[in-house]
N, C-alpha and C positions, 0 to 999 in steps of 0.2 A: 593377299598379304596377311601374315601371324600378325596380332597383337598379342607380342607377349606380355605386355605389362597387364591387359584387361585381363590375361588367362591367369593370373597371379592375383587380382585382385578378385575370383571368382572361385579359384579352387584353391584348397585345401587350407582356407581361411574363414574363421565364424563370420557368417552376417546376419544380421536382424532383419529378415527382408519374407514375407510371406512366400511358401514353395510353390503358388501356380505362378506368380510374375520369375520367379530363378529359373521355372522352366521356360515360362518367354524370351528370358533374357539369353538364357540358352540356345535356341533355336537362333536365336540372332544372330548370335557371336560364335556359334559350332565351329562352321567353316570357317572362320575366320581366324580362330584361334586354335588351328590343327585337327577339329575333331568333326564326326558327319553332320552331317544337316540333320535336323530334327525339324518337322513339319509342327507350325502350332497358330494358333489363330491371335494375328498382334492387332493390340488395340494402338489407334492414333496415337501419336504424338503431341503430348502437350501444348499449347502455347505456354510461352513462358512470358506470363503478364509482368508490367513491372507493380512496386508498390502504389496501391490505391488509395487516397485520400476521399473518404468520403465527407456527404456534408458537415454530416455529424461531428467530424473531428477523431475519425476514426479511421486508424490505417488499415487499411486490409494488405495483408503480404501470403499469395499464392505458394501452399508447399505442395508443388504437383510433381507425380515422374518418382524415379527413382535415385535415392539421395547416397553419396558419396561424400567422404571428406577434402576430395579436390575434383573438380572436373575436366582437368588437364585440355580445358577448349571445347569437349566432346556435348557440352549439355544441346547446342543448338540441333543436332542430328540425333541425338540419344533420346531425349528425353532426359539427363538427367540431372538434378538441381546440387549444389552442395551444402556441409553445414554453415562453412565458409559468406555462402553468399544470402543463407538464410539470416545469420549474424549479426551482417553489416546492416543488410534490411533492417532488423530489430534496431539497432545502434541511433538508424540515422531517423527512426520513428520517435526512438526516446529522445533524441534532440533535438526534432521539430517541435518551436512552440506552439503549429497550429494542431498537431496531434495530441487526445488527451486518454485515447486509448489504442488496442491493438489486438485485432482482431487474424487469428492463421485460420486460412479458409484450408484444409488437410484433402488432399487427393491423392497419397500415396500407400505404395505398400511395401515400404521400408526400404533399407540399403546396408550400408557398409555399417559395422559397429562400430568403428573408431570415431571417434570424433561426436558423437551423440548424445554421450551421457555429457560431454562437457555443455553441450548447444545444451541441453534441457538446463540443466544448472545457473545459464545463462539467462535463459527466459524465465525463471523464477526470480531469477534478482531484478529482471526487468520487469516483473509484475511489483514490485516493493514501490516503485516510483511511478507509472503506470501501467492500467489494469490491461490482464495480457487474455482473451482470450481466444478458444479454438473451435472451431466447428468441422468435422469429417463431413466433406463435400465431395466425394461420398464414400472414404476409404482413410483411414489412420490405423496401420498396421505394423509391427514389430515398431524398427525405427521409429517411423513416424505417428505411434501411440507414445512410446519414448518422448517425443517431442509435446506432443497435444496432451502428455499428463502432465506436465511441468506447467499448463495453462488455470490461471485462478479457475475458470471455469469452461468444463467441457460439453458443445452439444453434438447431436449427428441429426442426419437427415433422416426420413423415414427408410428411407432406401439403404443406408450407410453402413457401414463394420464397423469394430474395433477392434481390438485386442491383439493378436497371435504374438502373445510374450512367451518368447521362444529365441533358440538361437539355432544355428542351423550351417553345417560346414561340409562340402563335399570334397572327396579327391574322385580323379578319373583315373580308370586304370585302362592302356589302351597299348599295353604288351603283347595281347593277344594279337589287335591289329596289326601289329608293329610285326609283327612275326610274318604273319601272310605277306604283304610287302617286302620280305625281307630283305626288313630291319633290325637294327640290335644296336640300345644306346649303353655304350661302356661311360659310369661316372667317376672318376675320381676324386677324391673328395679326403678330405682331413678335419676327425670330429666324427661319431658314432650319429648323429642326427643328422649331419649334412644331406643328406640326401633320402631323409624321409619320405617326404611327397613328392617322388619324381613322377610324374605320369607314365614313366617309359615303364616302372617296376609296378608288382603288388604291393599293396599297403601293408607295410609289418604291423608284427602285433605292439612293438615299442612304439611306432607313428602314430598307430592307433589310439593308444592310450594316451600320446602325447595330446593330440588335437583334441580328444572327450576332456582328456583336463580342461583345456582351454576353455573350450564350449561350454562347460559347469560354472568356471569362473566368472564370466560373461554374463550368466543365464541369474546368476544369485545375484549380480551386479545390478542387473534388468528389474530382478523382482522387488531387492529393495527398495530402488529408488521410484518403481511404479507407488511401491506401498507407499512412502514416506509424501509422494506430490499429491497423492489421491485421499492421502489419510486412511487406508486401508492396511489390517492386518497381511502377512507378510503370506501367512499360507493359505490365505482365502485368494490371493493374485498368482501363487503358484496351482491352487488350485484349477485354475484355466486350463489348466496344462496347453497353453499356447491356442487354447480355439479361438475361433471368430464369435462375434458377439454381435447381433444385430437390435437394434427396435428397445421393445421393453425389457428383452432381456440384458443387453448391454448394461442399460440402469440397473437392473435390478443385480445385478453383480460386483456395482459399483465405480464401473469402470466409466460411466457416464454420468451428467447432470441431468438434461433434458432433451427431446425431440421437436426437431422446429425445420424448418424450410431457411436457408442461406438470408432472406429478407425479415423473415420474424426473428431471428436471431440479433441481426444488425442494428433491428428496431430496439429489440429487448437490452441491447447492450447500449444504444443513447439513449432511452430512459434513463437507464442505470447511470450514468455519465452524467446528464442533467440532475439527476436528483443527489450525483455527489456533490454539483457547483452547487445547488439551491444549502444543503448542508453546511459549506466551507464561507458562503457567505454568511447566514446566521452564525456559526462560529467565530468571525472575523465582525461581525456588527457588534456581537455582547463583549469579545474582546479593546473593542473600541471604547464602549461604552465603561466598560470598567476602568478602562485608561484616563478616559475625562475623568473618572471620579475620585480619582488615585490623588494622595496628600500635594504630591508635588503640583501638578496639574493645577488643584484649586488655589493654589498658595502664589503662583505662574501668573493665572488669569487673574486673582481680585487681591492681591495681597494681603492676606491673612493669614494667619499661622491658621494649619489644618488642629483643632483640637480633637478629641477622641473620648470616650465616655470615661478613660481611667489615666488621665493624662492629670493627674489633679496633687497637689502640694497636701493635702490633709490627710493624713493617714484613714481616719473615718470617712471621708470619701468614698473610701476604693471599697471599703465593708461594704457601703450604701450601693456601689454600683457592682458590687459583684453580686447583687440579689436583683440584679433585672439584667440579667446574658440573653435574652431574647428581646427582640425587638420589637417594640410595641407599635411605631409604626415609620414610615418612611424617612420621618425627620429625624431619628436616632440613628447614631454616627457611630460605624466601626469601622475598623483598621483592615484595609487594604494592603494586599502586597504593591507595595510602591511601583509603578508602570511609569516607562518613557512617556514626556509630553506628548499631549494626541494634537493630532493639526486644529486650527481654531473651526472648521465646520462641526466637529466633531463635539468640541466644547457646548457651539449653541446651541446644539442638538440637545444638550444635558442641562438645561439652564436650569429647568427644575429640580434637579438634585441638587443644583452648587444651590438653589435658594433653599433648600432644607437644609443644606448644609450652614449656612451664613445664619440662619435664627436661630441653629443651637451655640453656634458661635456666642450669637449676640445674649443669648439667656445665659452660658455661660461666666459672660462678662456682666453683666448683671445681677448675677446671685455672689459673686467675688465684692463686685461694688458694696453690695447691701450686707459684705460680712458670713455671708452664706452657702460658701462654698458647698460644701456637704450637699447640698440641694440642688445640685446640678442635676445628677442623674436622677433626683425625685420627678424633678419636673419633666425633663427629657423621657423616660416612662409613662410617665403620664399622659402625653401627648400635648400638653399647654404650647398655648402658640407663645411669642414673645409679649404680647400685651398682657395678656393673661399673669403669665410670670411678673412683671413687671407690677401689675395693682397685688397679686397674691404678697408680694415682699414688699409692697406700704403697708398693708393692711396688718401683714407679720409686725410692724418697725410700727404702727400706729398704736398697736397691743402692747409692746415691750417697749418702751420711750427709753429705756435706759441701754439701747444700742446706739444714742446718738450721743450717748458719753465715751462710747469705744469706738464709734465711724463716725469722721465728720464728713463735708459734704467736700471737702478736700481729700478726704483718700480713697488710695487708690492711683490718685492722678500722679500720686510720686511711685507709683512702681513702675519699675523697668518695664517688666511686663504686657501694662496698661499705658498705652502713650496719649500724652495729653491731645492729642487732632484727632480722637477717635470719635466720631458720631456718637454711636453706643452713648459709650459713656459722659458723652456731655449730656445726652439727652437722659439718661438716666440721673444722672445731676440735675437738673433743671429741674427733675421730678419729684425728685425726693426734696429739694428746699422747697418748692412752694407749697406741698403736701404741711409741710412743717411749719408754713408761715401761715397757711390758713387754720391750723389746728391754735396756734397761737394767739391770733385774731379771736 
C-alpha cells in the first residue's frame, strides 16, 4: 500500500532532520511510497516511556525517534514522537505541584520543521516558571538541537552529538522509471507552480529556486533563534555550517554547557533545585522578618504609635537628626516600607527588635516630658539606654532650676499626644517630683 501523505511529508518539503536517519527513513518508506527499496541498517525502535517523576522533584520527559508536528497514530510502529505530545508533556509538568524542574532526556535526530520553532519558544517560557533543562542521550540534532537550545541549560553524554543546524529538502525524480514501465503521468493543473514537485517530472529550474528559497528562509530562522537561546553570535552558529559536534568540541563551540553521564546530570540538576529552596527560604525568612518590624505591625501587637528618628514637632529637631542618618546601633529606629501584618509566630520571633523599638519610644517620651525635645535623636545616637536618658535629663533640670518655671510636673499629661495611663510617663513624673523634693529638703 502508497502512503501518500508520508510521501508528501518527505519530499520536496524542508525538514530539520540529520541525512543518515532521511536515509533510514527512506529505506523504510521506499516501497511504500512508490519508489525501490534501498537496503540500510535500522536501528531499534524507541520505547516511548511516559513522563518520569523523579525523587528529586524532577520530571524527566523522553524526546526519542523521530519528531513530527502530528503523528496521525503512526508513533507506536514508527518510532515517531510529536511536537504536539512533547508540549502537553511540558504543560502538565509545569502544573504539577510536585514537579520543581524539568529535565528533556534528547535521543533524536530531528524531523519535520513546522511546528519546532514554535515548541522551542514554548520551553523557554516554561523555563521563566520552572528550570527546564536538556541532556542529549545521546543524540540532539537539527530539530531536536532546535529544541534542547531553548533549554536554560545544556548537557551531552561523552558519546553524544549536537548540532546539524541545517535544513535539508529533497524531490525524487522517477520519470525515468516511469518510462521503462511504460508509464507517462499527464497533470493538469491551473497556476504556473501547481505542479512543481511532481515526482513523475524533472525538477524545473523555477521549482528549483522556489524550494532553495524556502530552505534559506528556514535555515536563517534556525540560526537565529539557535543564537538568541544559546546567547551566541549569529555567525559563529552559521559558522557550523550544519556539522556534528561531539565531546569537547561541542562546548567549545558553544553549542554545549557541560559533559556528564544521564545520572551526574540528574544529580547536578537537584543540587541546583535544592539550593534554589535553601535561597527562597532565607529570602522569605528576612521578608518576614522585616514585616514583624514594619510600623503597622508594632502598633498591631503593643499599641503604640510607631515613632521614627524625624517624626518630631521642633523644627531644630530634624537639624539635630539629620546629622546622625547612620545608625549607631540597633536601638535606633528607621522607616520601613509599611509591610502586611506578619502572623503572631512571626512577631515573637522579633521580640527583640519591638524591645529596641519601645525604649526609643519611651526616651522619646521622656525628653518631650522634660521639655527636651531636640534630644531625642542625641540620645538615640548615642546609644543611652532609657535609664541612662532619664538621670542625664535630672541632672540637665538639676543644673538649670529654672525649667521647672516653663514644665511643671503636670505637663505633658494634657497633651493629646501624651495620654494620661501611659507608664512612661507617670514614671517619669514620679521621678522628676521627688528629685525636686529631695533637692528642696
Amino acid at each position: 500500500m502508497q502512503l501518500a501523505h508520508l510521501a508528501s511529508r518527505l519530499y520536496g518539503t524542508p525538514l530539520l532532520i540529520a541525512r543518515p536517519k532521511l536515509d533510514i527513513i527512506l529505506s523504510v518508506l521506499g516501497s511504500r511510497i512508490g519508489l525501490p527499496e534501498v537496503s540500510a541498517a535500522l536501528p531499534p525502535v524507541p520505547a516511548r516511556a511516559p513522563v518520569q517523576a523523579a525523587q528529586q522533584g524532577i520530571a524527566i520527559i523522553p524526546i526519542h525517534g523521530t519528531l513530527v508536528r502530528r503523528t496521525i497514530g503512526l508513533e507506536a510502529a514508527s518510532g515517531l514522537m510529536s511536537y504536539a505530545d512533547i508540549a502537553a508533556r511540558i504543560d502538565a509538568a509545569i502544573a504539577d505541584p510536585q514537579v520543581q524542574g524539568i529535565l528533556l532526556d534528547m535521543d533524536s535526530p530531528g524531523g519535520e520543521a513546522g511546528g519546532v520553532f514554535e515548541l522551542a519558544e514554548r520551553i523557554r517560557s516554561a523555563s521563566s516558571v520552572k528550570p527546564v533543562w536538556a541532556h542529549a542521550n545521546d543524540a540532539a540534532y537539527s530539530a531536536a538541537y532546535a529544541i534542547a537550545s531553548a533549554a536554560t541549560r545544556l548537557t551531552l553524554s561523552q558519546t553524544a552529538g549536537v548540532g546539524s543546524i541545517g535544513v535539508i529538502a529533497l524531490h525524487v525524480d522517477q520519470s525515468v522509471r516511469d518510462a521503462k514501465e511504460g508509464l507517462h503521468y499527464t497533470a493538469i493543473f491551473a497556476g504556473h507552480h501547481k505542479n512543481d514537485f511532481s515526482p513523475h517530472e524533472p525538477l524545473s529550474p523555477q521549482a528549483a529556486t522556489s524550494l532553495q528559497t524556502e530552505v534559506n528562509r528556514l535555515y536563517e530562522l534556525f540560526v537565529t533563534q539557535v543564537a538568541s537561546m544559546r546567547g551566541m553570535d549569529i555567525e559563529a552558529v552559521r559558522a557550523t555550517e550544519a556539522g556534528l559536534y561531539f565531546g569537547d568540541e561541542a562546548i567549545s563551540a558553544g553549542l554545549a554547557d557541560a559533559i556528564g553521564s544521564f545520572d551526574q546530570v540528574l544529580a547536578e540538576f537537584s543540587e541546583s533545585l535544592s539550593a534554589e529552596r535553601r535561597l527562597v527560604q532565607t529570602n522569605s525568612k528576612s521578608q518576614r522578618r522585616a514585616t514583624v518590624n514594619s510600623p503597622n505591625v508594632i502598633q498591631q501587637q503593643t499599641g503604640i504609635p510607631h515613632m521614627t528618628r524625624h517624626e518630631h514637632t521642633d523644627p531644630k529637631t530634624d537639624d539635630l537628626a539629620a546629622t546622625h542618618d547612620e545608625p549607631a546601633n540597633e536601638t535606633e529606629v528607621t522607616e520601613p516600607t509599611p509591610q502586611a501584618p506578619a502572623p503572631a509566630a512571626s512577631v515573637s520571633a522579633s521580640s527583640a527588635a519591638m524591645k529596641g523599638r519601645g525604649e526609643a519610644q519611651a526616651i522619646a517620651e521622656l525628653c518631650l516630658i522634660a521639655g527636651n525635645p531636640q534630644r531625642t535623636a542625641e540620645f538615640l545616637a548615642s546609644g543611652m539606654s532609657e535609664a541612662q536618658v532619664r538621670q542625664a535629663l535630672l541632672n540637665a533640670r538639676a543644673e538649670q532650676p529654672d525649667i521647672s518655671s516653663r514644665i511643671t510636673a503636670d505637663a505633658g499629661t494634657q497633651s493629646t499626644a501624651q495620654p494620661e495611663s501611659s507608664p512612661v510617663v507617670a514614671a517619669a513624673k514620679k521621678l522628676s517630683t521627688s528629685h525636686t523634693l529631695s533637692k528642696g529638703a
